[in-house]
BAZA-316590 format. One record per residue: residue number from 1; residue in three letters; z, x negated, y of N, C-alpha, C in turn. Coordinates in Angstrom, 2 decimals. Example, Ala and Ser with C-alpha at 12.3 -4.5 7.8 and 13.67 -1.06 7.14 Angstrom:
2
1 | ALA | 7.80 | -13.19 | -5.69 | 7.80 | -12.30 | -4.50 | 7.80 | -13.20 | -3.30
2 | SER | 7.08 | -12.85 | -2.25 | 7.14 | -13.67 | -1.06 | 7.87 | -12.90 | 0.03
END
This chain:
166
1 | UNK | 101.36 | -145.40 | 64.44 | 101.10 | -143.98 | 64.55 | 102.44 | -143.23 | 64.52
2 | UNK | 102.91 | -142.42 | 65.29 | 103.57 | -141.85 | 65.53 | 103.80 | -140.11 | 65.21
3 | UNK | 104.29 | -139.05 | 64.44 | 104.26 | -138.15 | 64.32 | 104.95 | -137.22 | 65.60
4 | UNK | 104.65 | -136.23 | 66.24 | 105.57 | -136.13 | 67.34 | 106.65 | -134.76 | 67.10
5 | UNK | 106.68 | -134.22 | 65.69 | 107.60 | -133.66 | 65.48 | 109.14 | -134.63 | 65.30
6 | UNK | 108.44 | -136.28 | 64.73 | 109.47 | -136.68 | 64.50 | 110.45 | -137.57 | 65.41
7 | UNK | 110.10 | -137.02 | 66.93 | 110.56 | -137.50 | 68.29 | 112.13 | -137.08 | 68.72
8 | UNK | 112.78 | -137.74 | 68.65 | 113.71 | -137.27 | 68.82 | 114.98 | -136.63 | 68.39
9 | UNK | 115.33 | -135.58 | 68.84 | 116.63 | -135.10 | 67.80 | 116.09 | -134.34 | 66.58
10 | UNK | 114.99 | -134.03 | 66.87 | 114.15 | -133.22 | 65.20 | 114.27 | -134.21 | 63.91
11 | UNK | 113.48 | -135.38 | 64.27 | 114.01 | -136.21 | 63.67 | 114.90 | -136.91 | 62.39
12 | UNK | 115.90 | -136.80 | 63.76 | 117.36 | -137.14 | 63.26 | 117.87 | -135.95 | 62.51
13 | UNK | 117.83 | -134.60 | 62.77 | 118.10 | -133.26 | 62.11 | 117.44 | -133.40 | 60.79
14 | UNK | 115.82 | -133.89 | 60.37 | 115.43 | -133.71 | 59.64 | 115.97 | -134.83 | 58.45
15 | UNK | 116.81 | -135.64 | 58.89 | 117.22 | -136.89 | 58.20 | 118.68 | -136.27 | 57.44
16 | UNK | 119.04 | -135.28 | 58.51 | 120.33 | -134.97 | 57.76 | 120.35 | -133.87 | 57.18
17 | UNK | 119.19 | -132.91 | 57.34 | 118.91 | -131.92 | 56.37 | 118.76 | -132.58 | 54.72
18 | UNK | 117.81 | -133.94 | 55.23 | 117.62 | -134.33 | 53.79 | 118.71 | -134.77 | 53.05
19 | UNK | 119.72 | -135.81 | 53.73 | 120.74 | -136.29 | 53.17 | 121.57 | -135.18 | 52.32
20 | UNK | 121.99 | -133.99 | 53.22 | 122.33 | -133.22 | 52.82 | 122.18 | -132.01 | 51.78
21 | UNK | 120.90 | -132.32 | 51.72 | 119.63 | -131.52 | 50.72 | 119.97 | -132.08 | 49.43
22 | UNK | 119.97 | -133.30 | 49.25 | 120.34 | -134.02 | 47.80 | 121.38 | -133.87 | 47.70
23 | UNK | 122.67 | -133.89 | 48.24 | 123.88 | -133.53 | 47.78 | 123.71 | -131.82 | 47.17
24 | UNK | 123.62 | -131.65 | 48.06 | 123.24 | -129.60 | 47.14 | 122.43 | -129.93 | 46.07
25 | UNK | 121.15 | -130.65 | 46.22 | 120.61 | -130.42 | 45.42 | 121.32 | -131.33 | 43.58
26 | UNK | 122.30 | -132.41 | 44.24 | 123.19 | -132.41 | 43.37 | 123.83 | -131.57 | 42.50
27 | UNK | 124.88 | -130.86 | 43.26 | 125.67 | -130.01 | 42.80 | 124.96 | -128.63 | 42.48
28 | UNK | 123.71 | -128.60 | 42.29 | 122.73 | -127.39 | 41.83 | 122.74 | -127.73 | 40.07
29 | UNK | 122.59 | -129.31 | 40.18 | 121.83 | -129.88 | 38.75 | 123.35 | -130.25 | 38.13
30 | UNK | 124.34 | -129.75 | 38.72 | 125.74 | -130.28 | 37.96 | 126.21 | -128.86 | 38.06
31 | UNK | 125.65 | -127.89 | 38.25 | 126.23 | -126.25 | 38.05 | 125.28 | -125.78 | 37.32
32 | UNK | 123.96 | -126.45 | 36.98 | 123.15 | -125.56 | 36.06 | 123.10 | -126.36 | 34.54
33 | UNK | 123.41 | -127.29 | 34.44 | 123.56 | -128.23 | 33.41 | 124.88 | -128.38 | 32.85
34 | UNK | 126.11 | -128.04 | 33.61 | 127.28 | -128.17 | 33.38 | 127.56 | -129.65 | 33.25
35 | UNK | 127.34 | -130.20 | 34.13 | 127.92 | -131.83 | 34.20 | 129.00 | -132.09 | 35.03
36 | UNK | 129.16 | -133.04 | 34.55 | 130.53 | -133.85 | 35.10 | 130.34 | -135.15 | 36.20
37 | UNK | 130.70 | -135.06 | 36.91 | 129.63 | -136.42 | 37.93 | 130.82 | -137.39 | 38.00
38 | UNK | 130.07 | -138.55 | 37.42 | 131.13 | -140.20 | 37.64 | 131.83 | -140.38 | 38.37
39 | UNK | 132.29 | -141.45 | 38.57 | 132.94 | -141.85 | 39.77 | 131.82 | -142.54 | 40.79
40 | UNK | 130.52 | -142.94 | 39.92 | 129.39 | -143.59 | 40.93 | 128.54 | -142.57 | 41.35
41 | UNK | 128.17 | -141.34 | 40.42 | 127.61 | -140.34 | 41.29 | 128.24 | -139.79 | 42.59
42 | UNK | 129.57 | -139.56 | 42.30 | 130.65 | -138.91 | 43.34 | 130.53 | -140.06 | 44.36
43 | UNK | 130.73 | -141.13 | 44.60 | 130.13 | -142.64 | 45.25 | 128.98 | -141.93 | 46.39
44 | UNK | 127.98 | -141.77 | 45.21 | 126.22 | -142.05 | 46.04 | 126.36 | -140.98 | 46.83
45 | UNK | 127.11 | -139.65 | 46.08 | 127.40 | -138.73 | 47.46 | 128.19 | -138.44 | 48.42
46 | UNK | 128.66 | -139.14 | 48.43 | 130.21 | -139.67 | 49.66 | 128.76 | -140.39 | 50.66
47 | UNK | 128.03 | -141.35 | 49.78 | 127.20 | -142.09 | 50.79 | 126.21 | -141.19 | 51.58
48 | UNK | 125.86 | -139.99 | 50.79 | 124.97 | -139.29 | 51.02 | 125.38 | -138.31 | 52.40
49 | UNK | 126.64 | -138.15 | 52.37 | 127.28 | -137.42 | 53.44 | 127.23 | -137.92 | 54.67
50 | UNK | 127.67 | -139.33 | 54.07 | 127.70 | -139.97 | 55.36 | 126.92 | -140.50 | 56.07
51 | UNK | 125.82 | -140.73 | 55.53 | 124.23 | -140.39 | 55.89 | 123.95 | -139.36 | 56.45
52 | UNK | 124.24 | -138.36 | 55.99 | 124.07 | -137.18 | 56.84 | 124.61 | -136.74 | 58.23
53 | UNK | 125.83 | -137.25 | 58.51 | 126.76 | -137.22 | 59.09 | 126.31 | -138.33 | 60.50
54 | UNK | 126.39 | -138.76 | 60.07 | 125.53 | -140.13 | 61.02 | 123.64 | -139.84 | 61.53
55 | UNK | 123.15 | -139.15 | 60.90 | 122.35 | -138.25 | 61.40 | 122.43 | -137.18 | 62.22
56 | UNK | 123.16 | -136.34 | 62.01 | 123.75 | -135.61 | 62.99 | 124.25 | -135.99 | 64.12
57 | UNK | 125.22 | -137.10 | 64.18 | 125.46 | -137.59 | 65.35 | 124.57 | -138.25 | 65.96
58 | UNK | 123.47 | -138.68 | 65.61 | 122.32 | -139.17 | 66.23 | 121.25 | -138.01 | 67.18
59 | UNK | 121.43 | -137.16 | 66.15 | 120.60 | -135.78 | 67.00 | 121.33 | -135.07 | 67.79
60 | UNK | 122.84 | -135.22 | 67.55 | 123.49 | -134.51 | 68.86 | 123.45 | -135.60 | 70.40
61 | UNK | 123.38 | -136.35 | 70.15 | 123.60 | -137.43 | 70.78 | 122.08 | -138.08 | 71.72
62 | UNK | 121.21 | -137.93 | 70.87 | 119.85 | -137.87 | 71.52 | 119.61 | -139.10 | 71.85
63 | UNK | 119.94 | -140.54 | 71.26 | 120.16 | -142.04 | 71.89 | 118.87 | -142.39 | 72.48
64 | UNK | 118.76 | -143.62 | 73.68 | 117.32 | -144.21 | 73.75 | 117.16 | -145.01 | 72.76
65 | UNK | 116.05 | -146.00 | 73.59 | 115.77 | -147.03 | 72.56 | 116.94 | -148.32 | 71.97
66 | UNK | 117.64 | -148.25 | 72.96 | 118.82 | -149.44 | 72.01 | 119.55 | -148.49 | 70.99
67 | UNK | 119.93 | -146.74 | 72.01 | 121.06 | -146.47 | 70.85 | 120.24 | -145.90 | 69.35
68 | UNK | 118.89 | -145.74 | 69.62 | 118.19 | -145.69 | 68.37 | 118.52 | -146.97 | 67.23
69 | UNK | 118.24 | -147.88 | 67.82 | 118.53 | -149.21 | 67.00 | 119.93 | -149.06 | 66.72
70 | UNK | 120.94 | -148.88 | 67.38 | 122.36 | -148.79 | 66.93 | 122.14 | -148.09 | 65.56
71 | UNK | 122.15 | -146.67 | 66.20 | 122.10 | -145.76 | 65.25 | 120.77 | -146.19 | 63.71
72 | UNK | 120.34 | -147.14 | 64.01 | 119.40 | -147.46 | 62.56 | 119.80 | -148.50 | 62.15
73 | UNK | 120.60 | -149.44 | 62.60 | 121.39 | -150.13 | 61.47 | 122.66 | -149.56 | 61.25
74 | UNK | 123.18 | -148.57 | 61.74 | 124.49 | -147.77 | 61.01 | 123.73 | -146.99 | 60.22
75 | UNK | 122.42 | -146.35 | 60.08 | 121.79 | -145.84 | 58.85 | 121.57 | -146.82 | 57.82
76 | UNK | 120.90 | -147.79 | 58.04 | 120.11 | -148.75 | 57.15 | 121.50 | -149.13 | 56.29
77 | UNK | 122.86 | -149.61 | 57.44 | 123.74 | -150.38 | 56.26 | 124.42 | -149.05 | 55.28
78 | UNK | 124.67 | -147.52 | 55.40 | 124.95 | -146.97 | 54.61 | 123.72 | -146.35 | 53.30
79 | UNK | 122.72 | -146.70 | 53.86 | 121.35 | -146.48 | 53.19 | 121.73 | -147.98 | 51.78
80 | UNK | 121.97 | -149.14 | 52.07 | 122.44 | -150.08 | 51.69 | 122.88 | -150.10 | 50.75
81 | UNK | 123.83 | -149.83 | 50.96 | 125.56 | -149.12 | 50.46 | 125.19 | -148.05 | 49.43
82 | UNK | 124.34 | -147.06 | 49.82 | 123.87 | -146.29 | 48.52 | 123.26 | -146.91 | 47.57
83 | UNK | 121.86 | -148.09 | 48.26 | 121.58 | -148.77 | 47.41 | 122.35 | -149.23 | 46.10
84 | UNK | 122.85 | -150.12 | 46.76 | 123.71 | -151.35 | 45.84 | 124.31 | -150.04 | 44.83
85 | UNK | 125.57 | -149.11 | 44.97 | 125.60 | -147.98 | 43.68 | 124.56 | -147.59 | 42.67
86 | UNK | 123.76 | -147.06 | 43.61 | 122.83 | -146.70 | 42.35 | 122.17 | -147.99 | 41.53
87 | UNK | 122.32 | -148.82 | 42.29 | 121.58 | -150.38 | 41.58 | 123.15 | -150.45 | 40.54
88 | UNK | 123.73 | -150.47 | 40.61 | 124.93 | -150.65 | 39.76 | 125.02 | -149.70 | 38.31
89 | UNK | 124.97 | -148.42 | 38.83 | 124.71 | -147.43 | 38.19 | 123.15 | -147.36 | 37.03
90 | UNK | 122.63 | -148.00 | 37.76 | 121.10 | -148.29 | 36.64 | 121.33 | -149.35 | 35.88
91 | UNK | 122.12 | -149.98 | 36.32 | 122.82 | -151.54 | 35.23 | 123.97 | -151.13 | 34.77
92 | UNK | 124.73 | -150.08 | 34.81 | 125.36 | -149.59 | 33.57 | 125.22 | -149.10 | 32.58
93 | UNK | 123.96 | -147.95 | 33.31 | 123.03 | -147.01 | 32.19 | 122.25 | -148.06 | 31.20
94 | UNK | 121.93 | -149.16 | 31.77 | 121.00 | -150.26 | 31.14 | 121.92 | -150.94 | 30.13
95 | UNK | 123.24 | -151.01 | 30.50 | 123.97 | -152.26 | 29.44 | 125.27 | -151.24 | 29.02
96 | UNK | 125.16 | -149.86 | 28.65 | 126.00 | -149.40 | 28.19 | 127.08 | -150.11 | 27.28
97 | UNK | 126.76 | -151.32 | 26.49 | 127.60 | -151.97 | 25.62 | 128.52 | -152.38 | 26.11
98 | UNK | 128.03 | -152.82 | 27.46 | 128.68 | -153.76 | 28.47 | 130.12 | -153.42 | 29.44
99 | UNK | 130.10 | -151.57 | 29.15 | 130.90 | -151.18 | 29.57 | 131.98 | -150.53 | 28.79
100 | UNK | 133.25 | -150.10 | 29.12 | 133.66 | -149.37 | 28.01 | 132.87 | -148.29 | 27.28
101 | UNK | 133.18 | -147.96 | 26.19 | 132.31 | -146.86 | 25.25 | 132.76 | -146.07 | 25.32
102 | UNK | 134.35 | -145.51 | 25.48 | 134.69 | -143.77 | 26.08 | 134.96 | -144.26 | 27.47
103 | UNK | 134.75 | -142.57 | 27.61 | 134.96 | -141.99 | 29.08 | 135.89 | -142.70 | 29.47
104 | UNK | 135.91 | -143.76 | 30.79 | 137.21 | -143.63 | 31.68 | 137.98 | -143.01 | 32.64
105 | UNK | 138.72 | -143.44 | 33.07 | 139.71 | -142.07 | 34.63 | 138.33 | -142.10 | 34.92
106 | UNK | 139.11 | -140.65 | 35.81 | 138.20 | -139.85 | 36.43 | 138.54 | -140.00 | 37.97
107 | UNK | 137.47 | -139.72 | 38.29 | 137.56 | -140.12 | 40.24 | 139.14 | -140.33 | 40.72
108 | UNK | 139.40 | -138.80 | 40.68 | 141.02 | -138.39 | 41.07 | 142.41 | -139.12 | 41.02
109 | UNK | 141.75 | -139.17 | 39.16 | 143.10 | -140.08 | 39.08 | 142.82 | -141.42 | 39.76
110 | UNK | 142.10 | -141.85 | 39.31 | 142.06 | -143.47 | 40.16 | 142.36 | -143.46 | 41.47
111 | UNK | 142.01 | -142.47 | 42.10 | 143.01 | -142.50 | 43.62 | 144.36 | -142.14 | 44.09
112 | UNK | 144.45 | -141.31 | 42.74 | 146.36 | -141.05 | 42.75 | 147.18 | -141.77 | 41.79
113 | UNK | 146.56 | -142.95 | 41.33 | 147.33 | -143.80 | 40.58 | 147.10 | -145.17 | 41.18
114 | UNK | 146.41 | -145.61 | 42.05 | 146.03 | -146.86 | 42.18 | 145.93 | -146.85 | 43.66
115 | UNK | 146.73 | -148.34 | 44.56 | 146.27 | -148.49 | 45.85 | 144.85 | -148.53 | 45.74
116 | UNK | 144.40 | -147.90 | 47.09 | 142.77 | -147.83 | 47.59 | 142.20 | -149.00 | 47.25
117 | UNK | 142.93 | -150.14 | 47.42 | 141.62 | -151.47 | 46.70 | 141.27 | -151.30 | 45.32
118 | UNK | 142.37 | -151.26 | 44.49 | 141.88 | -151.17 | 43.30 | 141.40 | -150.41 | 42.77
119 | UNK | 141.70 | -148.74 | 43.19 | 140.78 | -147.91 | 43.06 | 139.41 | -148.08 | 43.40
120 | UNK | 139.24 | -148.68 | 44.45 | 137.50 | -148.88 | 45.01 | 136.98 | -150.06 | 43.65
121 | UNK | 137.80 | -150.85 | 43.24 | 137.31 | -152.35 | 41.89 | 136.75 | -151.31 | 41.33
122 | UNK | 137.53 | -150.39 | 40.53 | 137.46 | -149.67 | 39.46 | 136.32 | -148.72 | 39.97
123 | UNK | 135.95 | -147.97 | 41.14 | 135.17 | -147.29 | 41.14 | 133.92 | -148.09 | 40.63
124 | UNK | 133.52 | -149.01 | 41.49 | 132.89 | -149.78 | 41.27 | 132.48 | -150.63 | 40.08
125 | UNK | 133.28 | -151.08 | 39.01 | 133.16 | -151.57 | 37.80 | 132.45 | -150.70 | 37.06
126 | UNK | 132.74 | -149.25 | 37.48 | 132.00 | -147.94 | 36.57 | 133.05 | -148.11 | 35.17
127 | UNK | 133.02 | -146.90 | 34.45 | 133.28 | -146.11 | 33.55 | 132.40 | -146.02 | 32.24
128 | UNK | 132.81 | -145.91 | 31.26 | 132.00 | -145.37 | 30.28 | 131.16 | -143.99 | 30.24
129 | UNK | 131.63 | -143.40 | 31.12 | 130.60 | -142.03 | 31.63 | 130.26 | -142.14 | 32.28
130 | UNK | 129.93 | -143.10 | 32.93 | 129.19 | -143.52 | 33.89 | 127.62 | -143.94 | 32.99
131 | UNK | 128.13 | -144.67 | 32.38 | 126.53 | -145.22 | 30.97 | 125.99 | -143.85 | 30.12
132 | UNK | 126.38 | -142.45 | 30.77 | 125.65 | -141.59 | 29.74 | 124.73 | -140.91 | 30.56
133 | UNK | 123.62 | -140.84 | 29.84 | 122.23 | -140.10 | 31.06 | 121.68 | -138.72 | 30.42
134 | UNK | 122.40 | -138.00 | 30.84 | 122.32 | -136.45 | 31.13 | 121.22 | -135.82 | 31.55
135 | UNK | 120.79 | -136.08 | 32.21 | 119.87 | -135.52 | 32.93 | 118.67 | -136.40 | 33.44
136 | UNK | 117.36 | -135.99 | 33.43 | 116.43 | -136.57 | 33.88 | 115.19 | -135.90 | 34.59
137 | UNK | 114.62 | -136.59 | 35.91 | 113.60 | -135.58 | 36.48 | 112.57 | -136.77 | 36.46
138 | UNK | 111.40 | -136.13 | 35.82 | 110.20 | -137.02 | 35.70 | 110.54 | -138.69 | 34.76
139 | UNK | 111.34 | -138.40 | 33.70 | 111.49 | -139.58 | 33.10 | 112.39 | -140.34 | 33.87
140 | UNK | 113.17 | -140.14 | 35.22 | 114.17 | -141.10 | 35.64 | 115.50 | -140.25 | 36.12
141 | UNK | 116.25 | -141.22 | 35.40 | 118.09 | -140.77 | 35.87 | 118.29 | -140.68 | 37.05
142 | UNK | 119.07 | -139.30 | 37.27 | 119.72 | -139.30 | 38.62 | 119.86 | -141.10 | 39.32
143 | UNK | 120.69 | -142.27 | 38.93 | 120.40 | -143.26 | 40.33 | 119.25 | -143.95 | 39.90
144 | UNK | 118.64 | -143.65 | 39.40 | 117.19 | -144.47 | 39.90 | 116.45 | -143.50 | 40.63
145 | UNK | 116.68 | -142.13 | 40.81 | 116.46 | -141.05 | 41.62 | 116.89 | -141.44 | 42.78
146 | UNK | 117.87 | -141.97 | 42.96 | 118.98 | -142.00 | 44.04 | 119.03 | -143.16 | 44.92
147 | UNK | 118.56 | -144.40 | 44.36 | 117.98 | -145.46 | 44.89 | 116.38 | -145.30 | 45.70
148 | UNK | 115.48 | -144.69 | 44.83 | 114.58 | -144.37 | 45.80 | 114.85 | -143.44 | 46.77
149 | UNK | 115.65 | -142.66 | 46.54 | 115.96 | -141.37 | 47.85 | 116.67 | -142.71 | 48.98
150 | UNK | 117.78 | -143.65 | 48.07 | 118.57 | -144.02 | 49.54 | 117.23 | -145.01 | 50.41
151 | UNK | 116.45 | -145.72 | 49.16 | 115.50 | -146.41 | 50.03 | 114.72 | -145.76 | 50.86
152 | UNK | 113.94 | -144.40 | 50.67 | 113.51 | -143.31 | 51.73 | 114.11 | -143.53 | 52.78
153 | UNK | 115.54 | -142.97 | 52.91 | 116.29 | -142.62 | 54.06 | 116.39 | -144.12 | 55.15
154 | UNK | 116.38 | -144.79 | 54.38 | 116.65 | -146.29 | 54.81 | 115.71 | -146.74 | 55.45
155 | UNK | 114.33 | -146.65 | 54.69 | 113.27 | -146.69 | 55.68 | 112.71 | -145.90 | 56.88
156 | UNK | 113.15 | -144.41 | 56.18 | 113.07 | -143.26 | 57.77 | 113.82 | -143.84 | 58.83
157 | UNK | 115.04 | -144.25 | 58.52 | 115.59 | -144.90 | 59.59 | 115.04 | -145.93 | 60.70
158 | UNK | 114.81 | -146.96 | 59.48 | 113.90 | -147.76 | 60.48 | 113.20 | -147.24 | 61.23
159 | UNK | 112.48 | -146.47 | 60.87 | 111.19 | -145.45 | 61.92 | 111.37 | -145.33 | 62.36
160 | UNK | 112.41 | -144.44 | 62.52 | 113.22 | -143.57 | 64.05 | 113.80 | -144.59 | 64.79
161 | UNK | 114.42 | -145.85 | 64.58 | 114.45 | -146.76 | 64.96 | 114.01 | -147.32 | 66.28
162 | UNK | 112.59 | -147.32 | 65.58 | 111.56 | -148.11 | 66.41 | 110.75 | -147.45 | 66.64
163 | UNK | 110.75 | -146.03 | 66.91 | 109.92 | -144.74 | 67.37 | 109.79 | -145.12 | 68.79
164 | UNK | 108.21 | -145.15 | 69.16 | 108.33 | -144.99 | 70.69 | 108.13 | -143.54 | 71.16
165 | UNK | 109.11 | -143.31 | 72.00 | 108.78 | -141.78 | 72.49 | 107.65 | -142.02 | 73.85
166 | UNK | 106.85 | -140.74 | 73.59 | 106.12 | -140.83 | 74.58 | 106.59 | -139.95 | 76.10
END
């Protein structure tokens, strides 16, 4: 079954409204709460952009059926990619012990002190503020929020994917 608003570049627009929707709607819940976002939140929304971003170029672009498929595994693998963070990020929050117990660098510095590889280890290893959960909607932390949003997008993708236009 096919929806026929979701034909085409609407679609793809509506994919990057959303991507883009959670990043605002990020930085809504980190201006009304006064938070500080990790180095893995700052992560999921780099991914989130670029999700978005890659949506956009899909709806400007208007692909057929192969460049649909292009364009849905360049979604699916950054959909991925968000995954795996927030899966990281829920196993930090989970084994807080496991990580350091104060705050570590902060995004910035780790990129102005460290070549890009090791900055990316370290992003990735997470922080001790990374294990503190601030905020919650409906009983779940921002990335377990964030894992189902990237799995959403991941699966919209597929859709559009394999959308037959009529």
């Amino acid at each position: 079954m096919t929806i026929k608003f979701l034909q085409g570049r609407t679609g793809y627009v509506l994919g990057f409204i959303a991507s883009f929707g959670l990043v605002a709607f990020a930085l809504y819940i980190q201006q009304k709460h006064n938070l500080e976002p990790c180095p893995l939140c700052i992560s999921q929304r780099i991914v989130y952009m670029v999700l978005g971003v890659l949506f956009l170029l899909a709806a400007l672009h208007n692909p057929k059926a192969a460049g649909r498929k292009v364009y849905g595994l360049l979604h699916v693998a950054a959909a991925v990619t968000g995954v795996v963070i927030a899966a990281r990020h829920m196993w930090i929050q989970a084994n807080p012990d496991k990580v350091m117990a104060e705050c570590g660098a902060g995004f910035d510095y780790l990129f102005e002190s460290f070549p890009m590889k090791k900055a990316m280890e370290l992003v990735f290893k997470g922080t001790g503020e990374c294990s503190a959960i601030d905020w919650t909607l409906f009983g779940l932390t921002i990335p377990q929020l964030s894992l189902i949003a990237f799995s959403a997008l991941g699966l919209y993708a597929v859709y559009l994917a394999f959308l037959k236009k009529n």
